[in-house]
PQR file with spaces between the fields and no chain letter, atoms N, CA, C, O and H, PARSE charges and radii, in Angstrom:
ATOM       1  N    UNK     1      -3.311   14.650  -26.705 -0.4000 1.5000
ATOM       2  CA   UNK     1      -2.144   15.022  -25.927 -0.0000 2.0000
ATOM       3  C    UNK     1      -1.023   14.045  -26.247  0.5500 1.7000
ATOM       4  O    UNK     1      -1.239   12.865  -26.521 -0.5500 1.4000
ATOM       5  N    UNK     2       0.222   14.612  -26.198 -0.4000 1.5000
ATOM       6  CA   UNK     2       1.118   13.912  -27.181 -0.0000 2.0000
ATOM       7  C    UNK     2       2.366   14.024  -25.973  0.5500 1.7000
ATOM       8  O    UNK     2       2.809   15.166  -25.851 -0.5500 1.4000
ATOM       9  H    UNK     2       0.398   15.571  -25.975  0.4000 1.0000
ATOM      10  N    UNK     3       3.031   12.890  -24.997 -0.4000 1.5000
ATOM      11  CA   UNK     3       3.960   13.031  -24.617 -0.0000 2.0000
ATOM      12  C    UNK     3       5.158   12.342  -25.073  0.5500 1.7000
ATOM      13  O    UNK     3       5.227   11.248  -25.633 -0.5500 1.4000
ATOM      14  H    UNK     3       2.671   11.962  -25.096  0.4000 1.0000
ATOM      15  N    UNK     4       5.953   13.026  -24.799 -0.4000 1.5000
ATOM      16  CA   UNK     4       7.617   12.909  -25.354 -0.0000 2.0000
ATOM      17  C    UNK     4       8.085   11.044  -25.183  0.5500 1.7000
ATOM      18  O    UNK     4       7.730   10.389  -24.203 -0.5500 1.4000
ATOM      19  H    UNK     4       5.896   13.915  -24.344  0.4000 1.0000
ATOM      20  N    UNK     5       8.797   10.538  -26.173 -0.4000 1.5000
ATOM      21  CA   UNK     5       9.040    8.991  -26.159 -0.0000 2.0000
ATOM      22  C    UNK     5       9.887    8.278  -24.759  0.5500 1.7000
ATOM      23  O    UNK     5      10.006    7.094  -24.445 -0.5500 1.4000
ATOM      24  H    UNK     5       9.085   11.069  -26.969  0.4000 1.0000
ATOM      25  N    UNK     6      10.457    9.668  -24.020 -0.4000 1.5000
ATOM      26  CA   UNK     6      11.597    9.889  -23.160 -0.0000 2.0000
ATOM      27  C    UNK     6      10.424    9.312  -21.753  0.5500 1.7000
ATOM      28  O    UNK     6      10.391    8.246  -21.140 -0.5500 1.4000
ATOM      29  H    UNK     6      10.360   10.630  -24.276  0.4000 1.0000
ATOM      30  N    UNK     7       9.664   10.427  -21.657 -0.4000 1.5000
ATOM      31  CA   UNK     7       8.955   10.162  -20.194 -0.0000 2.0000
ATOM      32  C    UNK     7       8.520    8.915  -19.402  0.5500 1.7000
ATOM      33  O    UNK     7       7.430    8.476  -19.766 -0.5500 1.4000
ATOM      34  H    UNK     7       9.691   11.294  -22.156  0.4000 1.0000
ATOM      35  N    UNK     8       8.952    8.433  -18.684 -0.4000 1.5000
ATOM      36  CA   UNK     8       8.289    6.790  -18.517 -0.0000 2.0000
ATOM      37  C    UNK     8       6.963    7.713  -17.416  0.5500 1.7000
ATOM      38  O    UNK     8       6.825    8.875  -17.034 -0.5500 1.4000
ATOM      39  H    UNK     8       9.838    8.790  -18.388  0.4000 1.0000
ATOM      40  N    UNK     9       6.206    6.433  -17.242 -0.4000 1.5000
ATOM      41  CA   UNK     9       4.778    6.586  -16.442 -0.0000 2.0000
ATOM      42  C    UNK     9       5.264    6.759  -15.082  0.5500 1.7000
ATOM      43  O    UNK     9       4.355    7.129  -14.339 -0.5500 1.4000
ATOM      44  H    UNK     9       6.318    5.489  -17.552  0.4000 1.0000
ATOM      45  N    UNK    10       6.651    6.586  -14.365 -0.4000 1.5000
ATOM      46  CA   UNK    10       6.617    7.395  -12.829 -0.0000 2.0000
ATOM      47  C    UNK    10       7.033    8.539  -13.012  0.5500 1.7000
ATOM      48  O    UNK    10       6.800    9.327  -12.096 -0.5500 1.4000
ATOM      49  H    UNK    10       7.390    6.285  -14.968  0.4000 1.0000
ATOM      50  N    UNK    11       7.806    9.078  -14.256 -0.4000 1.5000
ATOM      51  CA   UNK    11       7.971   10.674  -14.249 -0.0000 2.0000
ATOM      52  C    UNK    11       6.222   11.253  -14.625  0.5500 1.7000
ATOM      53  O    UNK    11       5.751   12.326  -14.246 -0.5500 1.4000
ATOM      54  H    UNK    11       7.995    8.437  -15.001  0.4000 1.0000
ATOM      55  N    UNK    12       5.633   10.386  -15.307 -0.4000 1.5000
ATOM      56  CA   UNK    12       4.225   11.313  -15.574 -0.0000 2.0000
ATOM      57  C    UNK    12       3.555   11.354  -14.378  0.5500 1.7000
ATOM      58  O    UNK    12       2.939   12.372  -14.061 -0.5500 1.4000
ATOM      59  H    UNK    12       6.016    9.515  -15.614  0.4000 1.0000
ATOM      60  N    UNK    13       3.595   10.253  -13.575 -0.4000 1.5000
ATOM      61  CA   UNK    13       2.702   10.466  -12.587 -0.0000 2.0000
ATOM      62  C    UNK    13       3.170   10.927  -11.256  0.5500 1.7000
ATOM      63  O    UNK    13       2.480   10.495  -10.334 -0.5500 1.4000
ATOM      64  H    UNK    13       4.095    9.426  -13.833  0.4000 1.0000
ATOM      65  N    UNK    14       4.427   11.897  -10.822 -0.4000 1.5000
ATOM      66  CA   UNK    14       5.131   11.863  -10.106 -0.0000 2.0000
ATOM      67  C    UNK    14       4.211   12.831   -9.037  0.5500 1.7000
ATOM      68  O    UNK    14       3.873   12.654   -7.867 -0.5500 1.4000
ATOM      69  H    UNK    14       4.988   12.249  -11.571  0.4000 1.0000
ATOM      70  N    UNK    15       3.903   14.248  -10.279 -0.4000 1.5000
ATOM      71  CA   UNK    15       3.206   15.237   -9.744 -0.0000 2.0000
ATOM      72  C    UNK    15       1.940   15.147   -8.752  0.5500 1.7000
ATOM      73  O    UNK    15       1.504   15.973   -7.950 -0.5500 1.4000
ATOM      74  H    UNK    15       4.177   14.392  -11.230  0.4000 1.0000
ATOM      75  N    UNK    16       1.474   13.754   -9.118 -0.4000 1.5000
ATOM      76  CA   UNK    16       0.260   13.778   -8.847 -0.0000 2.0000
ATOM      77  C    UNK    16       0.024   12.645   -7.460  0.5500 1.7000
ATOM      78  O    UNK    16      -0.969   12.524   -6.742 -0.5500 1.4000
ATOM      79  H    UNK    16       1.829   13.083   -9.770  0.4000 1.0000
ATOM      80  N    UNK    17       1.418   11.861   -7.418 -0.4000 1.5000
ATOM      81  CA   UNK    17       1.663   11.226   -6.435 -0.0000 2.0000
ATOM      82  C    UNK    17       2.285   12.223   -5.071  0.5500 1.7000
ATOM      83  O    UNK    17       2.093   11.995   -3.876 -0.5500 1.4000
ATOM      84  H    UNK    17       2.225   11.959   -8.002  0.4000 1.0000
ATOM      85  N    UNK    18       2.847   13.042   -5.501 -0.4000 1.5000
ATOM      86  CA   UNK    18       3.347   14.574   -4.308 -0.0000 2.0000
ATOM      87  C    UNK    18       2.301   14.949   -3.896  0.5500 1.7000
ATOM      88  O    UNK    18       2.148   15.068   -2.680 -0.5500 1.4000
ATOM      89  H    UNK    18       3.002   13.227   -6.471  0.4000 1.0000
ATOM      90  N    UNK    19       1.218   15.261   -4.840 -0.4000 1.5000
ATOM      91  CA   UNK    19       0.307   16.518   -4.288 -0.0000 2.0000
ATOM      92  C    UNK    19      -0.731   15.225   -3.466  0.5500 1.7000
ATOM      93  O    UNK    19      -1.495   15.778   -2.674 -0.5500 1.4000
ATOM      94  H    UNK    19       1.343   15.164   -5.828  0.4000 1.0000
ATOM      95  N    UNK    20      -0.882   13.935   -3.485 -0.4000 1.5000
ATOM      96  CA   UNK    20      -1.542   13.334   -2.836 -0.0000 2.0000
ATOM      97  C    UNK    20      -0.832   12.711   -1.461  0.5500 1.7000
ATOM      98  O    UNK    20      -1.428   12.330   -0.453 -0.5500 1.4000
ATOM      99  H    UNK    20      -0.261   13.486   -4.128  0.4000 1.0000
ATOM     100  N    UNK    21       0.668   12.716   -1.710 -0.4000 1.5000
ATOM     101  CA   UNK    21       1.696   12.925    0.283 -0.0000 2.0000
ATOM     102  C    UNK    21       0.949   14.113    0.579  0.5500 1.7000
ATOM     103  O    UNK    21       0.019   14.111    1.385 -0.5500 1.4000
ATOM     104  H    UNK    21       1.151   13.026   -2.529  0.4000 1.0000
ATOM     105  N    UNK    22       1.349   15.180   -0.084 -0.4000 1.5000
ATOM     106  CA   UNK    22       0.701   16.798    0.888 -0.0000 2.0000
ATOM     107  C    UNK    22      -0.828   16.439    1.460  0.5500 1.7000
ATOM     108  O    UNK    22      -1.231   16.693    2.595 -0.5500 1.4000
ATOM     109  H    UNK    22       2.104   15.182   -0.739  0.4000 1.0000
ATOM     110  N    UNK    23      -1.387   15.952    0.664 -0.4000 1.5000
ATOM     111  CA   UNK    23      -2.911   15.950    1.190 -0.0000 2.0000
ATOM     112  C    UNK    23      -2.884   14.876    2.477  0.5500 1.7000
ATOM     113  O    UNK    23      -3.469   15.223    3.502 -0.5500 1.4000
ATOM     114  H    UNK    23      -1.060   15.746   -0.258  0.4000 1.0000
ATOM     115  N    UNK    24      -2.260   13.670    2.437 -0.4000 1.5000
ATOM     116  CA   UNK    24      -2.302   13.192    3.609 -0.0000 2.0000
ATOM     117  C    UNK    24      -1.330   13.479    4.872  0.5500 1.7000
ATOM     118  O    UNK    24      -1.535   13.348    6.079 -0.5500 1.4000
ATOM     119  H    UNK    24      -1.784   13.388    1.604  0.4000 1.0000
ATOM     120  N    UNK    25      -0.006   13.995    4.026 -0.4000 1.5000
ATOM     121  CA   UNK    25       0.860   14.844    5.461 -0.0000 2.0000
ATOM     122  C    UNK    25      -0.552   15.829    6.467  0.5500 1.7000
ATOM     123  O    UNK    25      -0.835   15.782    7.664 -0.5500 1.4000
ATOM     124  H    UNK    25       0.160   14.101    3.046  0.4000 1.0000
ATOM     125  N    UNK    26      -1.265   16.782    5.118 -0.4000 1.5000
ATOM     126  CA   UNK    26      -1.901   17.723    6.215 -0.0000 2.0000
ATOM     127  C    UNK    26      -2.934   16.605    7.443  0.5500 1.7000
ATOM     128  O    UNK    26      -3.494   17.269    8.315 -0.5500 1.4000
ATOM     129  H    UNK    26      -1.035   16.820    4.145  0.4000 1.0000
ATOM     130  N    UNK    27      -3.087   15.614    7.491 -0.4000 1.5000
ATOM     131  CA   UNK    27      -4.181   14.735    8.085 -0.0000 2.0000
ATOM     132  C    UNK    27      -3.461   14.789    9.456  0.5500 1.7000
ATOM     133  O    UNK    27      -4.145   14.861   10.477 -0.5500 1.4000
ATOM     134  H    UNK    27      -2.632   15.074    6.782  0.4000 1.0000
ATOM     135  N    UNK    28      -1.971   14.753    9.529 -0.4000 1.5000
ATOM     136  CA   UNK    28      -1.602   14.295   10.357 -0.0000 2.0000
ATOM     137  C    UNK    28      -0.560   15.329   11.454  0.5500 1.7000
ATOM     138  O    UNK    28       0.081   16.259   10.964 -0.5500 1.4000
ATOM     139  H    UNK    28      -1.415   14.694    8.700  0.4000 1.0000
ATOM     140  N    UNK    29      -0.526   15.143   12.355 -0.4000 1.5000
ATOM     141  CA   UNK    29       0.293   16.401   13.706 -0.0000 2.0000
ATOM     142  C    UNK    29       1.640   16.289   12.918  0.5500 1.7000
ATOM     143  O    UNK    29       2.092   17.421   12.750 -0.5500 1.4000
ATOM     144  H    UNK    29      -1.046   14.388   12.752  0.4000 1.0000
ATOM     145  N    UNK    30       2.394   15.375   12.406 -0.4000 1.5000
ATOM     146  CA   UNK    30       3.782   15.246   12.171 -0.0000 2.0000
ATOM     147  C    UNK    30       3.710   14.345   11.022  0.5500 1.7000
ATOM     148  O    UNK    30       2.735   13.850   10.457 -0.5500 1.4000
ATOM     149  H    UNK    30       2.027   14.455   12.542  0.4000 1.0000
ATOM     150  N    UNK    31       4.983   14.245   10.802 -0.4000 1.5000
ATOM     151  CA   UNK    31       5.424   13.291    9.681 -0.0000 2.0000
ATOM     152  C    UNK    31       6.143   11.705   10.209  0.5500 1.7000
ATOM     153  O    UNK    31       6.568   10.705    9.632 -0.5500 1.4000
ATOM     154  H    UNK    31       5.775   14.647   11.262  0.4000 1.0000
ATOM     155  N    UNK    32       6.021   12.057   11.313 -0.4000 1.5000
ATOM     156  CA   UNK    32       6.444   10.500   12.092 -0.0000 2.0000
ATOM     157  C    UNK    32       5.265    9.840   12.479  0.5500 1.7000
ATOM     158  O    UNK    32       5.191    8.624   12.658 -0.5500 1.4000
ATOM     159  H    UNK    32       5.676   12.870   11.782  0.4000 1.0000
ATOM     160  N    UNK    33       4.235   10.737   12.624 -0.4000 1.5000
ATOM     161  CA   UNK    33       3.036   10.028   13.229 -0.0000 2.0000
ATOM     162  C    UNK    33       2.512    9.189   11.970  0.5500 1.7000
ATOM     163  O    UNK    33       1.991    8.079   12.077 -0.5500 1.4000
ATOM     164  H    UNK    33       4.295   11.725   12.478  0.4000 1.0000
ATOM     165  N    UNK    34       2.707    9.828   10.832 -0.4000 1.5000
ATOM     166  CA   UNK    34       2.222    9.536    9.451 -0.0000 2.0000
ATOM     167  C    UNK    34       2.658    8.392    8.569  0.5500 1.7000
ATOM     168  O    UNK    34       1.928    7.727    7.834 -0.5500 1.4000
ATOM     169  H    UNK    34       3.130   10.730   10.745  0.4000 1.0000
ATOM     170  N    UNK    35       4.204    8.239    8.789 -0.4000 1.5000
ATOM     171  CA   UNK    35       5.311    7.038    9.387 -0.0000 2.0000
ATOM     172  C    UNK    35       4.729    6.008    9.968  0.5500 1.7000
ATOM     173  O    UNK    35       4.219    5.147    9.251 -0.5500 1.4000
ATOM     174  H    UNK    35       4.797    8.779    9.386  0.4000 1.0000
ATOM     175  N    UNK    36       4.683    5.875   11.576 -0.4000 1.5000
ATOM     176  CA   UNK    36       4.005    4.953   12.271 -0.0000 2.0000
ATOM     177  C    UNK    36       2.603    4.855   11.979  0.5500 1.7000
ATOM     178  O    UNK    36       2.029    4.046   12.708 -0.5500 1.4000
ATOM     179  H    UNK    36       5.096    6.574   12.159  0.4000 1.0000
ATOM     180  N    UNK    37       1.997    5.338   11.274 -0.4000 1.5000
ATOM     181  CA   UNK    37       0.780    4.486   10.974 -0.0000 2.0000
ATOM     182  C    UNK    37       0.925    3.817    9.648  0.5500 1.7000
ATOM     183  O    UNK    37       0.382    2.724    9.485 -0.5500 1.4000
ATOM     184  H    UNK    37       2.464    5.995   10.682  0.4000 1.0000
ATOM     185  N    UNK    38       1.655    4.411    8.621 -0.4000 1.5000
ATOM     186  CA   UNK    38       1.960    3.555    7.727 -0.0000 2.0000
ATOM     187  C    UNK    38       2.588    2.287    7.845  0.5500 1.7000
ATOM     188  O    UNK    38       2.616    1.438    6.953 -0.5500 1.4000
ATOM     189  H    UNK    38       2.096    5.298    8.754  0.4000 1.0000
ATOM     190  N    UNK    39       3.278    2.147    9.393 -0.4000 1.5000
ATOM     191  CA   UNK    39       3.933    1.149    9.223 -0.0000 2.0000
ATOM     192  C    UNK    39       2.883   -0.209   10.043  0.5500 1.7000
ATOM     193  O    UNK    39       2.750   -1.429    9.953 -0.5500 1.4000
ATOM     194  H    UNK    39       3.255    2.836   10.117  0.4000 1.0000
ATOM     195  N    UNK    40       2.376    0.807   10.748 -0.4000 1.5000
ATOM     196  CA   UNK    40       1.029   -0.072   11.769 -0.0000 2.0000
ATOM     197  C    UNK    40      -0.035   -0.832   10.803  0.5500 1.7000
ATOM     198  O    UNK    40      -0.534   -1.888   11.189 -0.5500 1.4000
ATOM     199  H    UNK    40       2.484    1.799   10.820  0.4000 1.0000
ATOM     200  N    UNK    41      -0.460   -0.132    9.210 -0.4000 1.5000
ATOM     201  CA   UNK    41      -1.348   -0.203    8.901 -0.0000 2.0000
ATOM     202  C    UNK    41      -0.715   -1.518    7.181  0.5500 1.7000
ATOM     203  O    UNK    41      -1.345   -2.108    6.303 -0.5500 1.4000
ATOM     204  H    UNK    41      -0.054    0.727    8.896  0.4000 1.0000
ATOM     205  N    UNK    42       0.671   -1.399    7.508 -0.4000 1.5000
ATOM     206  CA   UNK    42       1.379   -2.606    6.663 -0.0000 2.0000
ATOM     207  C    UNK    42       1.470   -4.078    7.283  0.5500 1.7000
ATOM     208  O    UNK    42       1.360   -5.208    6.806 -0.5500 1.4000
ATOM     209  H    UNK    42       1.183   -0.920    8.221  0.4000 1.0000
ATOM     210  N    UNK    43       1.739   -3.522    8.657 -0.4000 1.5000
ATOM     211  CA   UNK    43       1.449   -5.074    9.598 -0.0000 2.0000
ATOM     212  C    UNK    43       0.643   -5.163    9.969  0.5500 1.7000
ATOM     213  O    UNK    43       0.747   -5.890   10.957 -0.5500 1.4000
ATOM     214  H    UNK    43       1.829   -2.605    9.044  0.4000 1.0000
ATOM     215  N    UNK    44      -0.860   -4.669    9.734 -0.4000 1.5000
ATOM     216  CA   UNK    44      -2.130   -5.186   10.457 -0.0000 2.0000
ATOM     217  C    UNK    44      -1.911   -6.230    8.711  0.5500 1.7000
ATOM     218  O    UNK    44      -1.713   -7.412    8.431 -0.5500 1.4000
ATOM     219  H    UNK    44      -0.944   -4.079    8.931  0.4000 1.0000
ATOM     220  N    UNK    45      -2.019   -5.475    8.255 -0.4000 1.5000
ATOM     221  CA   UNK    45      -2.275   -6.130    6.293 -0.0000 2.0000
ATOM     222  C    UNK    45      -1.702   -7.676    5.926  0.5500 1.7000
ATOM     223  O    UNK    45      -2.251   -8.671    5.453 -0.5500 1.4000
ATOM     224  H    UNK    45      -2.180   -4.514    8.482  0.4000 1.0000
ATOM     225  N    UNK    46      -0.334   -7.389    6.377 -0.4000 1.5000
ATOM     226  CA   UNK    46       0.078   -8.156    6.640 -0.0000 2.0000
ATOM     227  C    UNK    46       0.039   -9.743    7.468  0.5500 1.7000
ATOM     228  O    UNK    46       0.408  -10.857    7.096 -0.5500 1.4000
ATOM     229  H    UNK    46       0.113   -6.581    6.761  0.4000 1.0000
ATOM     230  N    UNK    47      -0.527   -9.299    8.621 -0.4000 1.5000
ATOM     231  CA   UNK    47      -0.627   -9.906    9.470 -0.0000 2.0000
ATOM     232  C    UNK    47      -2.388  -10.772    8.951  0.5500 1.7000
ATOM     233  O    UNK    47      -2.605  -11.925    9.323 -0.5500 1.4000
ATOM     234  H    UNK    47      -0.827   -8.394    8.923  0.4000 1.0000
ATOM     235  N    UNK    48      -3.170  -10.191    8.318 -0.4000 1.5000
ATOM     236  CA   UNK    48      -4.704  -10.564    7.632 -0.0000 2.0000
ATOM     237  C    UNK    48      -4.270  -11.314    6.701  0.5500 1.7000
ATOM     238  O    UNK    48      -4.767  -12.427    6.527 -0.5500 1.4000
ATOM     239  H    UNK    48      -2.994   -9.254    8.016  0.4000 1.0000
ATOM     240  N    UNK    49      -3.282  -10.853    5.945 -0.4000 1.5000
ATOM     241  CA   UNK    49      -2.919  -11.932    4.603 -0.0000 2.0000
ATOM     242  C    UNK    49      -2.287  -13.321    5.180  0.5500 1.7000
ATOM     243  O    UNK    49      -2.507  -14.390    4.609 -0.5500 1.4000
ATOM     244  H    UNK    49      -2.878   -9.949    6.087  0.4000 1.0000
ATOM     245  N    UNK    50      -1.466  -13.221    6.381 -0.4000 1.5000
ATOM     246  CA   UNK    50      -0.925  -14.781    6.841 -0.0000 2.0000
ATOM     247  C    UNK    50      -2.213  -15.403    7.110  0.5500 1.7000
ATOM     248  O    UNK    50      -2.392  -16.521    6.627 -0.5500 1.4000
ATOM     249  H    UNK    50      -1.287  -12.353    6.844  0.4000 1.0000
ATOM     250  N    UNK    51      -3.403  -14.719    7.993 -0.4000 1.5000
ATOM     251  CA   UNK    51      -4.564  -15.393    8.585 -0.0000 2.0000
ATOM     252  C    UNK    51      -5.167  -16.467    7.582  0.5500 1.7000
ATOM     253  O    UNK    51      -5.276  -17.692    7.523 -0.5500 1.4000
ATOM     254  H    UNK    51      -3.258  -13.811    8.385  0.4000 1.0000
ATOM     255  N    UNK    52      -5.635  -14.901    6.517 -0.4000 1.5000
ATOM     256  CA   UNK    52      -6.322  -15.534    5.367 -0.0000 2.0000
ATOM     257  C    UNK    52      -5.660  -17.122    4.501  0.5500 1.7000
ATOM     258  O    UNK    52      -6.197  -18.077    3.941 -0.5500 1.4000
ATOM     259  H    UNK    52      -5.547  -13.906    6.564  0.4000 1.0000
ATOM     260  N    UNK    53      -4.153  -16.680    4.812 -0.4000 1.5000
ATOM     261  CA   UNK    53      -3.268  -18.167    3.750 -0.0000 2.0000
ATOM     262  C    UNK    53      -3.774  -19.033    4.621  0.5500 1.7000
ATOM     263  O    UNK    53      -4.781  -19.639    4.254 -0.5500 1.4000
ATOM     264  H    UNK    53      -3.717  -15.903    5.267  0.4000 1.0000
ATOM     265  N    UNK    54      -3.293  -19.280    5.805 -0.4000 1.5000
ATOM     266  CA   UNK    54      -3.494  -20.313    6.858 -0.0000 2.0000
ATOM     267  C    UNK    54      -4.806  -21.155    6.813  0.5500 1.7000
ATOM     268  O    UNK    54      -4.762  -22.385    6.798 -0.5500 1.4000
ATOM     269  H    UNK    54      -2.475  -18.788    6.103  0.4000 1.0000
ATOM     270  N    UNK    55      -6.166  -20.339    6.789 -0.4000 1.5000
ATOM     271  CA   UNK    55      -7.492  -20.944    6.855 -0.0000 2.0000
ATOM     272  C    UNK    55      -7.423  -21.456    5.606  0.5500 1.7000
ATOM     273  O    UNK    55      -7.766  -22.637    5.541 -0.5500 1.4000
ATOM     274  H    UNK    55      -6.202  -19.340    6.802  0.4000 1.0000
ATOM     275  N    UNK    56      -6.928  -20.698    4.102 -0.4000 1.5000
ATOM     276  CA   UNK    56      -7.248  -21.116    3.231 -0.0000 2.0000
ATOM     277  C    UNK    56      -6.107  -22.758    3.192  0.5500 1.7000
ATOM     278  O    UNK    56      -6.843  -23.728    3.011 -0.5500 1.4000
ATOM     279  H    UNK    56      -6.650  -19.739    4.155  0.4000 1.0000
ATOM     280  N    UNK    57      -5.097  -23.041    3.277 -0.4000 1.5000
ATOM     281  CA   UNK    57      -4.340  -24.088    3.616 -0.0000 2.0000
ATOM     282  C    UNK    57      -5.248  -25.155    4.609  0.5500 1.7000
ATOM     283  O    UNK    57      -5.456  -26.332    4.312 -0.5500 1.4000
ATOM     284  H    UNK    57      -4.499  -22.253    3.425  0.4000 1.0000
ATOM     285  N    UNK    58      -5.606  -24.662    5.517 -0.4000 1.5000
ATOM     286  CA   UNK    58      -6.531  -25.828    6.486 -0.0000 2.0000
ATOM     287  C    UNK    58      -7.621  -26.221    5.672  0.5500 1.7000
ATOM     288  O    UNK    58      -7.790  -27.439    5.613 -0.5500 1.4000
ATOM     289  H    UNK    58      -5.437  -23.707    5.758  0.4000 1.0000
ATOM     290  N    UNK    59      -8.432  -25.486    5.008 -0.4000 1.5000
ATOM     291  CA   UNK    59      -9.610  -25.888    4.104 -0.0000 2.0000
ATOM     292  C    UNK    59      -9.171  -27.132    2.967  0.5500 1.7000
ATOM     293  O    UNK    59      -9.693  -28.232    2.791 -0.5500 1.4000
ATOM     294  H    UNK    59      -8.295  -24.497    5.056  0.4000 1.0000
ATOM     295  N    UNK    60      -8.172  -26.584    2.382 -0.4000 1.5000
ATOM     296  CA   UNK    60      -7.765  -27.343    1.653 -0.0000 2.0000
ATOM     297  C    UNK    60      -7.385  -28.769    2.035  0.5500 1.7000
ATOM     298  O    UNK    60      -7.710  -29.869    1.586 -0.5500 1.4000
ATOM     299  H    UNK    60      -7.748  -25.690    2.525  0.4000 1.0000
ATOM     300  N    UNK    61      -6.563  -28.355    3.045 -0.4000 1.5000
ATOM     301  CA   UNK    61      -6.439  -29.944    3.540 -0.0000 2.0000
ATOM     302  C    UNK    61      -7.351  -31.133    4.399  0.5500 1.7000
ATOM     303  O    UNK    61      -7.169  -32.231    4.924 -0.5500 1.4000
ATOM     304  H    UNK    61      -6.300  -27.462    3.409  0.4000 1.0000
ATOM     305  N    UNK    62      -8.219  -30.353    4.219 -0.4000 1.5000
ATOM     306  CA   UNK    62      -9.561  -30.822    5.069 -0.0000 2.0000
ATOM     307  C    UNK    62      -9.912  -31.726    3.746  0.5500 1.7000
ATOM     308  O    UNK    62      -9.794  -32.946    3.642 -0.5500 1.4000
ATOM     309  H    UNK    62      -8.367  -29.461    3.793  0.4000 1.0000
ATOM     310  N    UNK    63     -10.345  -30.855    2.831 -0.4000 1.5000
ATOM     311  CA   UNK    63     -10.906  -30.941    1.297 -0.0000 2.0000
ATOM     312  C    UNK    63      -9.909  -32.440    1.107  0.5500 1.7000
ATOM     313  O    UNK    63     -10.300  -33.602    1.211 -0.5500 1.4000
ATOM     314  H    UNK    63     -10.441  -29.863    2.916  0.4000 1.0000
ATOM     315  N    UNK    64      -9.073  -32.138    0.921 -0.4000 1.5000
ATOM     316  CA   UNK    64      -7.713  -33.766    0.499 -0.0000 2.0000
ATOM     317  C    UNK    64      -8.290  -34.860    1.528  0.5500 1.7000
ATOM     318  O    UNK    64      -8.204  -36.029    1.154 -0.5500 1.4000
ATOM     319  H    UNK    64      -8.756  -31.194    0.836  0.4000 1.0000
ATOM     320  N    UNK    65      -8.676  -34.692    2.364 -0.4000 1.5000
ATOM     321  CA   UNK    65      -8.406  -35.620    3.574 -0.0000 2.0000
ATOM     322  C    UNK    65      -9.310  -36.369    3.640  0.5500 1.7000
ATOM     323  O    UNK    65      -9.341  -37.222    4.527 -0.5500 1.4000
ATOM     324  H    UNK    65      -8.746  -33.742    2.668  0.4000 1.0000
């Protein structure tokens, strides 16, 4: 399969990134609900990655000390 020199990799993969919103829009009552959990489920992530720096920073300085 031979694509054109033009296409970059987000036009190739555009199709396939749509049809996988539709599949998770249908999961959900609305598109706001779908919204607020994306945004719930960026600050839980978020909020695990500060945890994780923090312990890993205390270890360390334990380790120096």
């Amino acid at each position: 399969m031979v694509f054109p020199l033009f296409k970059s990799m987000t036009e190739l993969l555009l199709p396939v990134k749509q049809e996988e919103k539709r599949k998770v829009e249908k999961g959900f009552a609305n598109q706001a609900a779908m919204h607020r959990y994306i945004k719930l489920t960026a600050q839980i992530n978020k909020d695990l990655k500060r945890k994780k720096a923090k312990r890993v920073f205390h270890q360390a300085l334990k380790k120096s000390a």
